[in-house]
C-alpha positions, 0 to 999 in steps of 0.5 A: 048961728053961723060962722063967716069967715071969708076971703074974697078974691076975683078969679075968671079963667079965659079958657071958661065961657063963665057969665060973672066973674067967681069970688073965691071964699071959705063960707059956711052956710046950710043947704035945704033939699026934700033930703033934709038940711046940712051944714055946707063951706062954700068955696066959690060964689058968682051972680050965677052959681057956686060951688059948695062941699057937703057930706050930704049927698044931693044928686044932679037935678035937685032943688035946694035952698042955700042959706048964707049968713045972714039969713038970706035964703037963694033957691038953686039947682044942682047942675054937677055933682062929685063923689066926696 
C-alpha cells in the first residue's frame, strides 16, 4: 500500500513555454520499466508530464508505467534524466 501525502500549489513560470500549469507535491508512487519497478516521490505533476526522483536509473527514451496512489497506472516516456 502507498503512502499520499501532498501539497498542492499551481506554479507556471513565464519565462517556460509549459503546455498546463505544474502542481507542486511530495508523492510517492511506483514506476515500472523493462529494468524492473522502484519506489519514486514525485515532485511535480501537469496534464502533460511530471517530475519524479528515483534511486533507480532509467535512461532518456524509456518507456515507464507510473503508478499513482490509487491504483491508477499512466504509460509515459523519460524525456530528461539527472544523475542522483
Amino acid at each position: 500500500r502507498m503512502t499520499s501525502i501532498a501539497h498542492f500549489a499551481s506554479f507556471a513560470d513565464s519565462s517556460e513555454q509549459r503546455v498546463s500549469d505544474r502542481r507542486l507535491l511530495r508523492l510517492d508512487a511506483r514506476v515500472a520499466s523493462t529494468a524492473g519497478g522502484a519506489g519514486v516521490q514525485v515532485h511535480n505533476l501537469s496534464r502533460t508530464g511530471l517530475l519524479i526522483e528515483s534511486t533507480a536509473h532509467v535512461p532518456v527514451g524509456s518507456q515507464i508505467e507510473v503508478e499513482l496512489p490509487g491504483g491508477q497506472a499512466h504509460a509515459a516516456v523519460v524525456v530528461w534524466a539527472d544523475e542522483g
